[in-house]
PDB file as gemmi writes it, atoms N, CA and C in Angstrom:
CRYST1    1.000    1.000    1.000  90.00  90.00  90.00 P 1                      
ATOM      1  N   UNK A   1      -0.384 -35.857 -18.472  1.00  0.00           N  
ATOM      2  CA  UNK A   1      -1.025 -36.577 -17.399  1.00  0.00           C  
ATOM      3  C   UNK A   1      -0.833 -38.072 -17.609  1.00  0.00           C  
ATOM      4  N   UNK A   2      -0.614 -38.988 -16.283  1.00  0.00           N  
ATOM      5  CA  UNK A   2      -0.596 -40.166 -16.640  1.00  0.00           C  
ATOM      6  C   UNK A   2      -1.791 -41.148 -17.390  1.00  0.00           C  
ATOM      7  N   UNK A   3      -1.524 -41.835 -17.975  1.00  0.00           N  
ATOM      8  CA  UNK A   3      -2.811 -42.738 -18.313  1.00  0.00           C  
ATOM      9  C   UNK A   3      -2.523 -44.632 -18.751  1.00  0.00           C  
ATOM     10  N   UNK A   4      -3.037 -44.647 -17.558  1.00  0.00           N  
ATOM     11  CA  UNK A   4      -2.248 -46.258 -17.091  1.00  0.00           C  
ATOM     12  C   UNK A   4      -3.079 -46.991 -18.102  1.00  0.00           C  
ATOM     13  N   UNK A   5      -4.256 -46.533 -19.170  1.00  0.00           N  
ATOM     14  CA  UNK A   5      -5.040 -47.268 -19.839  1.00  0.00           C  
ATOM     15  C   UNK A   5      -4.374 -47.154 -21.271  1.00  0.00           C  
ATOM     16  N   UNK A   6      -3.694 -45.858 -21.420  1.00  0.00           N  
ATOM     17  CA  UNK A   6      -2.502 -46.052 -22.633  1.00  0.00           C  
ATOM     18  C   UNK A   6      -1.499 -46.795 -22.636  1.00  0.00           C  
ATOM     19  N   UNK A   7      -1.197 -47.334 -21.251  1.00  0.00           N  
ATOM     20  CA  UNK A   7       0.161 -47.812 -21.139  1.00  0.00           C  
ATOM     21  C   UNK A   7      -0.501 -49.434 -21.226  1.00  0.00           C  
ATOM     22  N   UNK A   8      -0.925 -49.546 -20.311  1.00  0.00           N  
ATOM     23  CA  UNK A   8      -1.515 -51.053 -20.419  1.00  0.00           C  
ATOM     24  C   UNK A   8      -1.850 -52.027 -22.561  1.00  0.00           C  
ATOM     25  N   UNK A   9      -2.419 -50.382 -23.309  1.00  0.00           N  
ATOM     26  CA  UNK A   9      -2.761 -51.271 -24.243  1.00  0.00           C  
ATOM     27  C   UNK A   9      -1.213 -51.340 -25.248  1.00  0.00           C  
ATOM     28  N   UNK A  10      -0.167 -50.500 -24.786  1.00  0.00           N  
ATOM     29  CA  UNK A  10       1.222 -50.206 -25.376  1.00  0.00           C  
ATOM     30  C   UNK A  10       1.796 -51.777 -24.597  1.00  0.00           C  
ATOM     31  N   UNK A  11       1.444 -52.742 -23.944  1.00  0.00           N  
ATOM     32  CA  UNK A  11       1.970 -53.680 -23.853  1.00  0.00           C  
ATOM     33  C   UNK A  11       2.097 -54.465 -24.759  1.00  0.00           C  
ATOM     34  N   UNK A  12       0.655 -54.983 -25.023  1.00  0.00           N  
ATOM     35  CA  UNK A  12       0.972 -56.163 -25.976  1.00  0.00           C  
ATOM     36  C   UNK A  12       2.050 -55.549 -27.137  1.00  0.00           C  
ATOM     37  N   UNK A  13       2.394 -54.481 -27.668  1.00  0.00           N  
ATOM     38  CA  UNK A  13       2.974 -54.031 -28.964  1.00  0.00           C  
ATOM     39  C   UNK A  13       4.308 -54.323 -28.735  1.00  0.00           C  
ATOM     40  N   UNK A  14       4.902 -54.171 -27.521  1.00  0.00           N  
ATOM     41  CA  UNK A  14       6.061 -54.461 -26.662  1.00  0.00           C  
ATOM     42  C   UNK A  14       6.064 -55.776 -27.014  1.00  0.00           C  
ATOM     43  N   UNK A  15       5.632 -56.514 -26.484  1.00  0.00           N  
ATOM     44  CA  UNK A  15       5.442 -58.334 -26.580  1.00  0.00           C  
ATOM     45  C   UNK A  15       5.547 -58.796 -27.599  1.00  0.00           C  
ATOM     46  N   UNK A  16       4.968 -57.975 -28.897  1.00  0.00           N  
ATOM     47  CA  UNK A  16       4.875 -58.441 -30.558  1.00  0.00           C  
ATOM     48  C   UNK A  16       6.705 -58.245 -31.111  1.00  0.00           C  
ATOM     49  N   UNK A  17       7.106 -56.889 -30.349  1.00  0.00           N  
ATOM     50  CA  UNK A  17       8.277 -56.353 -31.074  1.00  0.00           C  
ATOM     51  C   UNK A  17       9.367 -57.309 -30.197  1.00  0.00           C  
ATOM     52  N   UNK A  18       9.257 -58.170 -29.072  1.00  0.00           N  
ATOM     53  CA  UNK A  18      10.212 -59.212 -28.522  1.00  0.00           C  
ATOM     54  C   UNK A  18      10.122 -60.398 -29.196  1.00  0.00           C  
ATOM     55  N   UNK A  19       9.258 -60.693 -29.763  1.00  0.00           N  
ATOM     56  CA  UNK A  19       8.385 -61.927 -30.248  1.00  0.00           C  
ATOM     57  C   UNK A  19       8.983 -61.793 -31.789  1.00  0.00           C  
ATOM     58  N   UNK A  20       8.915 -60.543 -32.632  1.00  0.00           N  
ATOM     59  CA  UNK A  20       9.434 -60.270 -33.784  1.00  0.00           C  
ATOM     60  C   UNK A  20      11.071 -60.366 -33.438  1.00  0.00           C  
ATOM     61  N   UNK A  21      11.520 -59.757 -32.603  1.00  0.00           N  
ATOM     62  CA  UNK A  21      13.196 -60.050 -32.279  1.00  0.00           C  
ATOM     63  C   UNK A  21      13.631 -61.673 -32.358  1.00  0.00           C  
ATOM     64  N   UNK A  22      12.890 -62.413 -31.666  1.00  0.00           N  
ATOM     65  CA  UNK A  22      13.092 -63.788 -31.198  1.00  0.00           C  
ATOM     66  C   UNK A  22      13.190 -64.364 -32.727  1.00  0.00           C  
ATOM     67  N   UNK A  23      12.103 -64.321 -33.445  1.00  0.00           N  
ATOM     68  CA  UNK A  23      11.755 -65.217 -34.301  1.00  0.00           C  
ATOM     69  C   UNK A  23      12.778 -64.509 -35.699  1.00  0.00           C  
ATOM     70  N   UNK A  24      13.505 -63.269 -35.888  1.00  0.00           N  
ATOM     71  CA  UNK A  24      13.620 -62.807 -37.011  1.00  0.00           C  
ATOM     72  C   UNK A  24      15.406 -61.963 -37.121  1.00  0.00           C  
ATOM     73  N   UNK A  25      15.581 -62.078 -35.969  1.00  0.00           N  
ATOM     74  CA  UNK A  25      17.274 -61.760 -35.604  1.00  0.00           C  
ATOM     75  C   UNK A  25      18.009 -62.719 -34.813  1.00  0.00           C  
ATOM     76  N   UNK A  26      18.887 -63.154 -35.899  1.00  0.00           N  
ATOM     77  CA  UNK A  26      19.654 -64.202 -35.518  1.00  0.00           C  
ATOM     78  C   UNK A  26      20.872 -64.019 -34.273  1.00  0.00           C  
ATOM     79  N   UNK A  27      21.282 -62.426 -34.319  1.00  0.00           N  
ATOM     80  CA  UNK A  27      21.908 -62.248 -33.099  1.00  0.00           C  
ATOM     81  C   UNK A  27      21.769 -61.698 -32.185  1.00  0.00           C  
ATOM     82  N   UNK A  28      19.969 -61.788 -31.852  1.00  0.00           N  
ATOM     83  CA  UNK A  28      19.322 -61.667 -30.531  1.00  0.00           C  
ATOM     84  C   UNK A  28      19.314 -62.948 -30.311  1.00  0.00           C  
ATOM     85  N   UNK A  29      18.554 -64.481 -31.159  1.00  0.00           N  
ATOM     86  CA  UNK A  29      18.859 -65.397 -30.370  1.00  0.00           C  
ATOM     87  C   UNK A  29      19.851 -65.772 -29.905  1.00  0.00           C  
ATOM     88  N   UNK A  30      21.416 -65.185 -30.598  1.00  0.00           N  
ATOM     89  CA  UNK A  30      22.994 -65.854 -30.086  1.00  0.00           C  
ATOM     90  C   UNK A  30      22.915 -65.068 -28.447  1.00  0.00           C  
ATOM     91  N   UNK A  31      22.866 -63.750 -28.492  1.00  0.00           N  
ATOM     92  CA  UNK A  31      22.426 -63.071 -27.366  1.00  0.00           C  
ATOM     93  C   UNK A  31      22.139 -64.333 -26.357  1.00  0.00           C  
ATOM     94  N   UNK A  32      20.166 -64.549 -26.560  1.00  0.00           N  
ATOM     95  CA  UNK A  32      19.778 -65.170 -25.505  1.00  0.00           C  
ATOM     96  C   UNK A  32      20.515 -66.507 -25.342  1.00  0.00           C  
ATOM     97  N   UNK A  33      21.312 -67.333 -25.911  1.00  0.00           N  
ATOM     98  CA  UNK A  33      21.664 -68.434 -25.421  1.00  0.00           C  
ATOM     99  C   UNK A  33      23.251 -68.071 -24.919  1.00  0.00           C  
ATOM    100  N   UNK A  34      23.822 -67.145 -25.282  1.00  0.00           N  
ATOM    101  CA  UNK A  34      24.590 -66.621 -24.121  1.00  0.00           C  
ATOM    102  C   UNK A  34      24.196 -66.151 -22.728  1.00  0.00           C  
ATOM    103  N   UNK A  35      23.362 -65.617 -22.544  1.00  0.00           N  
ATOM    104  CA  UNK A  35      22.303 -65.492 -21.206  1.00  0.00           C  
ATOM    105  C   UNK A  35      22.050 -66.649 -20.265  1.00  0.00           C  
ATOM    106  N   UNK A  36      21.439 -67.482 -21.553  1.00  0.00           N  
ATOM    107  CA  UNK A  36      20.546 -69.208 -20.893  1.00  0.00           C  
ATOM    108  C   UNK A  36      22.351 -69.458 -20.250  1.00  0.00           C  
ATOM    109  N   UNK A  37      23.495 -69.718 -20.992  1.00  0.00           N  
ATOM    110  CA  UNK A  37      24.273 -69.895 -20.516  1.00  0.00           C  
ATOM    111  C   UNK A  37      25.523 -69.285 -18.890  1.00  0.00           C  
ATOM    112  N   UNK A  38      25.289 -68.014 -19.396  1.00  0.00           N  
ATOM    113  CA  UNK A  38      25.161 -67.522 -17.950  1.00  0.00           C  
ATOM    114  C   UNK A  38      24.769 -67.564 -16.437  1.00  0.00           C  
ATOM    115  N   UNK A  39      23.298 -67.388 -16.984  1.00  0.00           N  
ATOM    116  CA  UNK A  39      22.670 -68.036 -16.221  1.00  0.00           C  
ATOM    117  C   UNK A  39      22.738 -69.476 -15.411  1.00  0.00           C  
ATOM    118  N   UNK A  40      22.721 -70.727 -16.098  1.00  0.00           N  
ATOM    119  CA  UNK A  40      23.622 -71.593 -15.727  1.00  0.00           C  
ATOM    120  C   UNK A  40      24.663 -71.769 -15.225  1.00  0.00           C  
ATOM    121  N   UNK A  41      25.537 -71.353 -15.469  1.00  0.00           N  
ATOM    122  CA  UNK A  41      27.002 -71.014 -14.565  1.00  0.00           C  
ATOM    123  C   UNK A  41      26.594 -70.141 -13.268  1.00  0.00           C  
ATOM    124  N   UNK A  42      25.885 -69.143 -13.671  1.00  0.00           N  
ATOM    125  CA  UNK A  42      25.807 -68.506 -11.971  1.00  0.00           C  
ATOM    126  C   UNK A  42      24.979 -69.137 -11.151  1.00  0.00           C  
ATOM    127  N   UNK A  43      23.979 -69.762 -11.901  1.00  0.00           N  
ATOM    128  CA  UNK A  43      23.323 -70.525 -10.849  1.00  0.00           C  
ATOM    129  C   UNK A  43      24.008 -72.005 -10.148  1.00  0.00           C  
ATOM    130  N   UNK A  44      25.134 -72.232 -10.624  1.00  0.00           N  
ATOM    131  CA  UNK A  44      26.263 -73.196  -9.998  1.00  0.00           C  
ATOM    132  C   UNK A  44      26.937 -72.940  -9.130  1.00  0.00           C  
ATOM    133  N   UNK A  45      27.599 -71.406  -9.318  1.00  0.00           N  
ATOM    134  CA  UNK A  45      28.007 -70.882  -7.950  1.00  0.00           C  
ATOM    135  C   UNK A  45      27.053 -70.093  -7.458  1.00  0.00           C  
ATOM    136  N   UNK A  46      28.125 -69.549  -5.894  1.00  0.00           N  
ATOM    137  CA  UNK A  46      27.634 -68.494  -5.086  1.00  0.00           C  
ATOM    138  C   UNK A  46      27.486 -67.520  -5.316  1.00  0.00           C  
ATOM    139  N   UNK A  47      26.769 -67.011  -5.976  1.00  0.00           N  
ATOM    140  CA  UNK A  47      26.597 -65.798  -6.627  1.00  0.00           C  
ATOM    141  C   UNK A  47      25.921 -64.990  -5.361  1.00  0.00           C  
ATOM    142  N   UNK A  48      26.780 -63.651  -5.367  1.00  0.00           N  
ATOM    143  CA  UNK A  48      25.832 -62.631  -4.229  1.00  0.00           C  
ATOM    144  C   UNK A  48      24.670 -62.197  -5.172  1.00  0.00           C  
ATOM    145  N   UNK A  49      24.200 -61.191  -4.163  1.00  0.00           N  
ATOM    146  CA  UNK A  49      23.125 -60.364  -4.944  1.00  0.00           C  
ATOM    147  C   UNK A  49      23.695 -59.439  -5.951  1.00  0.00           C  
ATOM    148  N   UNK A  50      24.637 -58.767  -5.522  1.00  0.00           N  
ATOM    149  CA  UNK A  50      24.907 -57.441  -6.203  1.00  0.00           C  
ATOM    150  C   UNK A  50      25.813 -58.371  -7.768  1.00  0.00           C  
ATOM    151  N   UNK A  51      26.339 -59.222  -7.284  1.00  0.00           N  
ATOM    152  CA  UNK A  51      27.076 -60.055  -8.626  1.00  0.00           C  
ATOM    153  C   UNK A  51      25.450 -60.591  -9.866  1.00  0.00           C  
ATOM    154  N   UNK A  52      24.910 -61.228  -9.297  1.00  0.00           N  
ATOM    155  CA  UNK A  52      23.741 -61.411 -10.374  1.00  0.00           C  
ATOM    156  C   UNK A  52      23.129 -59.814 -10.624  1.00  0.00           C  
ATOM    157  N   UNK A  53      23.196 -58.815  -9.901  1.00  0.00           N  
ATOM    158  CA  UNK A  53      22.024 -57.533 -10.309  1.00  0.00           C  
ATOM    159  C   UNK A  53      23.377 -57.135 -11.356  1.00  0.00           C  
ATOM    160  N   UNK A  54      24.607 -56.992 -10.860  1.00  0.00           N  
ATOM    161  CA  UNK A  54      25.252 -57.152 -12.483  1.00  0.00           C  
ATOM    162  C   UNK A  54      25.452 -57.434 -13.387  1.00  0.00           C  
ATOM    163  N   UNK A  55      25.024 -58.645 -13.558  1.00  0.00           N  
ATOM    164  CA  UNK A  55      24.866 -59.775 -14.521  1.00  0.00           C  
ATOM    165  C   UNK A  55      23.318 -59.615 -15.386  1.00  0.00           C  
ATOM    166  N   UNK A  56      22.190 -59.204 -14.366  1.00  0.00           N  
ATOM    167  CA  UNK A  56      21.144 -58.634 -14.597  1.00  0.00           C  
ATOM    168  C   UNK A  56      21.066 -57.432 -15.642  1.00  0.00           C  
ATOM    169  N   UNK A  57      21.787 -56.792 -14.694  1.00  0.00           N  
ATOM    170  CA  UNK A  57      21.911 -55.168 -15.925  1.00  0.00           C  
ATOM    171  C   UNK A  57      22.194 -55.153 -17.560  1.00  0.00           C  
ATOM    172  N   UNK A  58      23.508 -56.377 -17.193  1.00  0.00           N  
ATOM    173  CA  UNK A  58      24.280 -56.277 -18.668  1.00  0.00           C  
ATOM    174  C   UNK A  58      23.574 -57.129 -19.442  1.00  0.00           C  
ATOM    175  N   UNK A  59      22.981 -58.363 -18.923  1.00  0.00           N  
ATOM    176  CA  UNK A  59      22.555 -59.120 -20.345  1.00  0.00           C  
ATOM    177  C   UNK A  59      21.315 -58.270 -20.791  1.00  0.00           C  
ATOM    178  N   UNK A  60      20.340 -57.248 -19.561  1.00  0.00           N  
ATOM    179  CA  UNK A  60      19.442 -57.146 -20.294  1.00  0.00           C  
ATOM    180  C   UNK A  60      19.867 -55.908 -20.933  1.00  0.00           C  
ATOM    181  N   UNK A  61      20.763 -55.113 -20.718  1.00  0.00           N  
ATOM    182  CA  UNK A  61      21.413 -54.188 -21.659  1.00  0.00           C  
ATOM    183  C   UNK A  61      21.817 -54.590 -22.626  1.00  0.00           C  
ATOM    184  N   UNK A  62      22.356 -55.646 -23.302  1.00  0.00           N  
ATOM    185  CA  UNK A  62      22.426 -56.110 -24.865  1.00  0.00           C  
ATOM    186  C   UNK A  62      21.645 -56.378 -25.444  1.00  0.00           C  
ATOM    187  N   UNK A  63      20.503 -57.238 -24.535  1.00  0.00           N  
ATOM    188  CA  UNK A  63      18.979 -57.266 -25.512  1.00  0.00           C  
ATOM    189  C   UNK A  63      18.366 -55.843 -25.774  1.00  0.00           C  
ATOM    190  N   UNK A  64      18.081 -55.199 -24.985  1.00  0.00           N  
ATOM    191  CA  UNK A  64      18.059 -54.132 -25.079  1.00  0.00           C  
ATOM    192  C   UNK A  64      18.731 -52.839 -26.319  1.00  0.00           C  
ATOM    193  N   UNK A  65      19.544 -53.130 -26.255  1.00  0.00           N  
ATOM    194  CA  UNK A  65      20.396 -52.497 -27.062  1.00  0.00           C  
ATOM    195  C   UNK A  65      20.480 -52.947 -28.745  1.00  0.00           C  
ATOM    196  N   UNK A  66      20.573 -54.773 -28.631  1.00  0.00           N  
ATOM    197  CA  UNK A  66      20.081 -54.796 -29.829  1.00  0.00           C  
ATOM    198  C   UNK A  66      19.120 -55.046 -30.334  1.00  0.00           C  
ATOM    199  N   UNK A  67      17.944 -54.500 -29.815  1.00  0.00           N  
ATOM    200  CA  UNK A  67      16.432 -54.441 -30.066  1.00  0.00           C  
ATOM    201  C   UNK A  67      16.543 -52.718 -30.294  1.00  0.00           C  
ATOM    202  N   UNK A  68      16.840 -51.787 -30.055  1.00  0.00           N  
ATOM    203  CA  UNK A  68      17.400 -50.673 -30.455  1.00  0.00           C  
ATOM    204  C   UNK A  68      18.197 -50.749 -31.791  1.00  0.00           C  
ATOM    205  N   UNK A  69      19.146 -51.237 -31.866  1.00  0.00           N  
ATOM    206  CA  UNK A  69      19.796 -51.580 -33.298  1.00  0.00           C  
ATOM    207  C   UNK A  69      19.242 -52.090 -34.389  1.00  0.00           C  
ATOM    208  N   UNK A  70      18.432 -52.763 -34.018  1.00  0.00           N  
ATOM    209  CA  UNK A  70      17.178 -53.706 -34.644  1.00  0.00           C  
ATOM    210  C   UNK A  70      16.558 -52.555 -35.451  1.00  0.00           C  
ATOM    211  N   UNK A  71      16.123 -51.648 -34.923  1.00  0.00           N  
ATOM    212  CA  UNK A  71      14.650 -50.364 -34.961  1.00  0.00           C  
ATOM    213  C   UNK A  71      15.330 -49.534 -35.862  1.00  0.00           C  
ATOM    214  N   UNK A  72      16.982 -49.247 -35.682  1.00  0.00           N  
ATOM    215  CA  UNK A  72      17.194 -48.351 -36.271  1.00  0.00           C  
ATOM    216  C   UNK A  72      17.675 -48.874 -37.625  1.00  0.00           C  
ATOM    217  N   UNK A  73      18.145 -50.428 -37.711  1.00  0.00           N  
ATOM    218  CA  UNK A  73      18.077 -50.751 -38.818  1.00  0.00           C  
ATOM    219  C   UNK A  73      17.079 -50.674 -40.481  1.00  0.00           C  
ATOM    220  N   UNK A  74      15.924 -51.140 -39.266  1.00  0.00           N  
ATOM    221  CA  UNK A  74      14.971 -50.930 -39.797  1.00  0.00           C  
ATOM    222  C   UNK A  74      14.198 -49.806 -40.451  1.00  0.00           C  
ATOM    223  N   UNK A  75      14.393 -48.885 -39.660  1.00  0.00           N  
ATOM    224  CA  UNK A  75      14.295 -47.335 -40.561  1.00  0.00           C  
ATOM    225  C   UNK A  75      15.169 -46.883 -41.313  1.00  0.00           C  
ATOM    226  N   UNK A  76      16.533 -47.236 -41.003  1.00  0.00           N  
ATOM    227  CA  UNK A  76      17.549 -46.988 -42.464  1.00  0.00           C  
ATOM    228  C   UNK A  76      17.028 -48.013 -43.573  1.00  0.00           C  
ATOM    229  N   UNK A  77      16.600 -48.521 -43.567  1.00  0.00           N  
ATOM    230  CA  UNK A  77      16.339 -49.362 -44.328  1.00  0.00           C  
ATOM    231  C   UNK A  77      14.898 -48.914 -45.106  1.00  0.00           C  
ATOM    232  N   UNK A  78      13.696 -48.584 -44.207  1.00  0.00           N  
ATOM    233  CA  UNK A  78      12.418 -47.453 -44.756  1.00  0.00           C  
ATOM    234  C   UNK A  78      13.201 -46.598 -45.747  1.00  0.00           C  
ATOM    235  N   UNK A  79      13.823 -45.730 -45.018  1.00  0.00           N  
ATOM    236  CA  UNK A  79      13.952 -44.071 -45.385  1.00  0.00           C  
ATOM    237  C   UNK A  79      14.925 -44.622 -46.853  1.00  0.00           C  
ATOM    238  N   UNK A  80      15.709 -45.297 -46.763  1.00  0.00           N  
ATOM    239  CA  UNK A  80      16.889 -45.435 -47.631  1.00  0.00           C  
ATOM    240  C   UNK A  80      17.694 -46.877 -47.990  1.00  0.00           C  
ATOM    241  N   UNK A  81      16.211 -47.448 -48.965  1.00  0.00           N  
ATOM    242  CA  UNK A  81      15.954 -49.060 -50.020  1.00  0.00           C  
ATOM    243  C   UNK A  81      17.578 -48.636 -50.549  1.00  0.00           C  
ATOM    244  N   UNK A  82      17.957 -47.908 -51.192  1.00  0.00           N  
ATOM    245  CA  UNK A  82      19.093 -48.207 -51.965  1.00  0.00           C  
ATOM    246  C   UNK A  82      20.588 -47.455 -50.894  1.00  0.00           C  
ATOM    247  N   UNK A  83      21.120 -48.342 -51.837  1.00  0.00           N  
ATOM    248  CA  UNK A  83      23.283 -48.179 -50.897  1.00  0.00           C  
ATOM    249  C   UNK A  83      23.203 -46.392 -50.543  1.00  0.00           C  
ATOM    250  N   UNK A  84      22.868 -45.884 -49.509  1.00  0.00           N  
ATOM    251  CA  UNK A  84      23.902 -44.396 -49.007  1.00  0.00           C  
ATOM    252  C   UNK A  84      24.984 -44.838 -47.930  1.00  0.00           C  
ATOM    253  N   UNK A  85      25.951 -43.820 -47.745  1.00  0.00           N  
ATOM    254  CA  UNK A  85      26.764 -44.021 -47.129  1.00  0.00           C  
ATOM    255  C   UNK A  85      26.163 -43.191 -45.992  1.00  0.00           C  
ATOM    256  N   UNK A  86      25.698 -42.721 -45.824  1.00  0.00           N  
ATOM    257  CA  UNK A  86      25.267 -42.546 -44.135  1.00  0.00           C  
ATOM    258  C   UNK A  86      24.388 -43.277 -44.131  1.00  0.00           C  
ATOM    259  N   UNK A  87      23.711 -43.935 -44.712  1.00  0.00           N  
ATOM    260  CA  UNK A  87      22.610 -44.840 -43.968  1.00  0.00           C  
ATOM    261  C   UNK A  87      23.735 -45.884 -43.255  1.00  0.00           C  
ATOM    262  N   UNK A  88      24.845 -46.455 -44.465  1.00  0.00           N  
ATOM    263  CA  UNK A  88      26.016 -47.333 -43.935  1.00  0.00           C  
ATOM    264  C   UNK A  88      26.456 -46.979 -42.320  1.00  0.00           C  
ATOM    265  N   UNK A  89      26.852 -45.643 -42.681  1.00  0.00           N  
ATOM    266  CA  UNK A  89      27.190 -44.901 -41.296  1.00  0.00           C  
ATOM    267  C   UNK A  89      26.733 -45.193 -39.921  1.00  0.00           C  
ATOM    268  N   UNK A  90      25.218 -45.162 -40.184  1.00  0.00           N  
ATOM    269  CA  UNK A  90      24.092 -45.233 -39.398  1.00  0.00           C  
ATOM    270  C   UNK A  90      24.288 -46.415 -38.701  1.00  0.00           C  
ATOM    271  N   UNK A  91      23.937 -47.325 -39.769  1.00  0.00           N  
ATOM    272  CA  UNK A  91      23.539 -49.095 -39.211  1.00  0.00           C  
ATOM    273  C   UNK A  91      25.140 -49.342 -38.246  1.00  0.00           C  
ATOM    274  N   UNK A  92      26.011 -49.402 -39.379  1.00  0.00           N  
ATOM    275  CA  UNK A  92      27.777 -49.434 -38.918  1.00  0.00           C  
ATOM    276  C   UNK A  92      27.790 -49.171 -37.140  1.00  0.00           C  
ATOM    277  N   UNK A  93      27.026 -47.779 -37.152  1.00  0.00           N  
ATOM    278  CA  UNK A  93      27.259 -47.405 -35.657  1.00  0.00           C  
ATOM    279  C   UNK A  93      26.359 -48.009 -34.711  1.00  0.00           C  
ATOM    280  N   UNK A  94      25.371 -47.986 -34.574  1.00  0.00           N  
ATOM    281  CA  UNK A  94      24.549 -48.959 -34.144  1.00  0.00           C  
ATOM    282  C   UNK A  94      24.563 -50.193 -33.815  1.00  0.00           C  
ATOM    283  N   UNK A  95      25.422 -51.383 -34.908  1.00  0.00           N  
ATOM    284  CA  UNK A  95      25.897 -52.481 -34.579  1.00  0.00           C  
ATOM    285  C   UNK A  95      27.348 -52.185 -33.723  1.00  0.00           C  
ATOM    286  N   UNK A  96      27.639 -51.108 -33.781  1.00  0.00           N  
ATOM    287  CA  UNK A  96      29.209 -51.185 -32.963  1.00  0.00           C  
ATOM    288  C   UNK A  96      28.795 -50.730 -31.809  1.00  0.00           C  
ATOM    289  N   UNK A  97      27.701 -50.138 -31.441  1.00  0.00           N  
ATOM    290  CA  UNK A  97      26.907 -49.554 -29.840  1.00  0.00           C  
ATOM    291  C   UNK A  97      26.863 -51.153 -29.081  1.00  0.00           C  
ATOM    292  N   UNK A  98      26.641 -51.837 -30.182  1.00  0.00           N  
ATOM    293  CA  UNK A  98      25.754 -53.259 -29.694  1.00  0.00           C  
ATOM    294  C   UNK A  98      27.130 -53.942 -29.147  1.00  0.00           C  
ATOM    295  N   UNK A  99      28.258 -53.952 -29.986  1.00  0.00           N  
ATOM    296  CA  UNK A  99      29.082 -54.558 -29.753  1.00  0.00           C  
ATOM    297  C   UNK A  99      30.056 -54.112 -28.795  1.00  0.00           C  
ATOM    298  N   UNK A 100      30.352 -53.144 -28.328  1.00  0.00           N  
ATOM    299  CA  UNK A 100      30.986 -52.312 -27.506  1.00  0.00           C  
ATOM    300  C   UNK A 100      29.855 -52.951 -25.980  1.00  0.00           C  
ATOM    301  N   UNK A 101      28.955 -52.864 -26.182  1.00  0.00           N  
ATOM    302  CA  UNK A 101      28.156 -53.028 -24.388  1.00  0.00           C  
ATOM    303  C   UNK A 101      28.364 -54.409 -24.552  1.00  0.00           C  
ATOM    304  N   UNK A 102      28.522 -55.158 -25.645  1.00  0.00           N  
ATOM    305  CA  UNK A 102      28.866 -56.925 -25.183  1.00  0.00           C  
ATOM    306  C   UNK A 102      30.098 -56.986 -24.499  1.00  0.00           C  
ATOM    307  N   UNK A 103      30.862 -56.225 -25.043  1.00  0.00           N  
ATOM    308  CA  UNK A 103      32.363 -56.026 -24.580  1.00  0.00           C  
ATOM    309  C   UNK A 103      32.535 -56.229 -22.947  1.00  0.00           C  
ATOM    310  N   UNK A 104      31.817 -54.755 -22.762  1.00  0.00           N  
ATOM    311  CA  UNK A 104      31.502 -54.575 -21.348  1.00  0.00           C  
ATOM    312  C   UNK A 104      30.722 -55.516 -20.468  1.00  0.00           C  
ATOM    313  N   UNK A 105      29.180 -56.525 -21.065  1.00  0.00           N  
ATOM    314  CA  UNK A 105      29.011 -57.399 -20.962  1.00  0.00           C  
ATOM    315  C   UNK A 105      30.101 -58.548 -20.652  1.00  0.00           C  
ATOM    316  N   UNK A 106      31.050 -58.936 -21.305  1.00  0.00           N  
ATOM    317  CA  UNK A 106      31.443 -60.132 -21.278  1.00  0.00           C  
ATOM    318  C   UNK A 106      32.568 -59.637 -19.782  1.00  0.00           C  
ATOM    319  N   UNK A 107      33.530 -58.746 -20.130  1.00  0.00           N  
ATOM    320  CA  UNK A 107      34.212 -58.157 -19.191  1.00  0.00           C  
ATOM    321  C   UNK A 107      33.664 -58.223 -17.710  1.00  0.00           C  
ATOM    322  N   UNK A 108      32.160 -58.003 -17.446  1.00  0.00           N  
ATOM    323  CA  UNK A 108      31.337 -57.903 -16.345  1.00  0.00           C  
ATOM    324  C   UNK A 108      31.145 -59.456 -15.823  1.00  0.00           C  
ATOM    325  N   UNK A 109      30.698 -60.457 -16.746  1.00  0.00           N  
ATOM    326  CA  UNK A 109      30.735 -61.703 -16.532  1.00  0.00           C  
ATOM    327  C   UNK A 109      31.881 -62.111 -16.707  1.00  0.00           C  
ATOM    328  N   UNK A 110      33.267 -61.911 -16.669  1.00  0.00           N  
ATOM    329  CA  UNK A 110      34.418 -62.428 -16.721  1.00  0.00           C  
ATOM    330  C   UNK A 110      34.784 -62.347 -14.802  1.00  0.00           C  
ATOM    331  N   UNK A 111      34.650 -60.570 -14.769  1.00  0.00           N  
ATOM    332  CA  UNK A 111      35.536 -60.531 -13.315  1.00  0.00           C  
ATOM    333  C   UNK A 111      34.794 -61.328 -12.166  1.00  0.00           C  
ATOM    334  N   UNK A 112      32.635 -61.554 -12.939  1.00  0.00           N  
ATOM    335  CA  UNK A 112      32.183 -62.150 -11.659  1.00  0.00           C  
ATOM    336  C   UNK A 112      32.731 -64.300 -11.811  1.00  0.00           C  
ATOM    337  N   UNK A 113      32.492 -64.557 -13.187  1.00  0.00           N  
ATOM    338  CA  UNK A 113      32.411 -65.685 -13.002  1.00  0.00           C  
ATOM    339  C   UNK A 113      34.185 -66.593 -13.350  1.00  0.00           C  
ATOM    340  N   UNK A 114      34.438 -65.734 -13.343  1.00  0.00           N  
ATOM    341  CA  UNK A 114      35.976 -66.460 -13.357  1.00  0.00           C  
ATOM    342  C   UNK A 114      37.046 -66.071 -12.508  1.00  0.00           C  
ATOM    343  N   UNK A 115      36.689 -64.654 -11.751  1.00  0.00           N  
ATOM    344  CA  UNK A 115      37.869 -64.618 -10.580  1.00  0.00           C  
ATOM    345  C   UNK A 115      36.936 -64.880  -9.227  1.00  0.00           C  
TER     346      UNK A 115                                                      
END                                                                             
């Protein structure tokens, strides 16, 4: 059943774990000042709608994504303090999830803001 009074107090924890991203991963802030920068440029041109809701999707799909990478770091890191090679495995893949949707990211802001 829904319960909008569980969800409401699951906010602030949300807010702490963006707030912990900001202040404690250095390539969520490179992230956001690629964004701030984006942003800037599209707001120079004519950007349609559907060109910014693309632009929309993808940057917040990398934060996204590496706030996910973030989490799972972080539990390889709980479960398994010392060198395994699947924990390696683990993180390895995770940062390459991250890096693969920048890909697509940048590709997405290439075809809108340069052709």
């Amino acid at each position: 059943m829904l319960n909008p009074q569980k969800f409401i107090k699951s906010v602030p924890h949300a807010f702490r774990g963006i707030l912990t991203l900001i202040k404690s991963e250095n390539n969520f802030r490179i992230h956001l000042l690629a964004i701030v920068f984006v942003v800037v440029v599209g707001l120079k041109m004519d950007l349609t709608e559907g060109e910014w809701l693309a632009l929309i999707l993808t940057m917040g799909g990398v934060l996204a994504l590496e706030a996910v990478n973030t989490a799972i770091e972080a539990v390889v890191d709980l479960v398994s303090p010392e060198f395994h090679p699947l924990a390696k495995k683990a993180k390895d893949i995770a940062a390459g999830a991250v890096l693969l949707f920048v890909f697509a990211a940048l590709a997405v802001a290439g075809v809108i803001l340069v052709y």
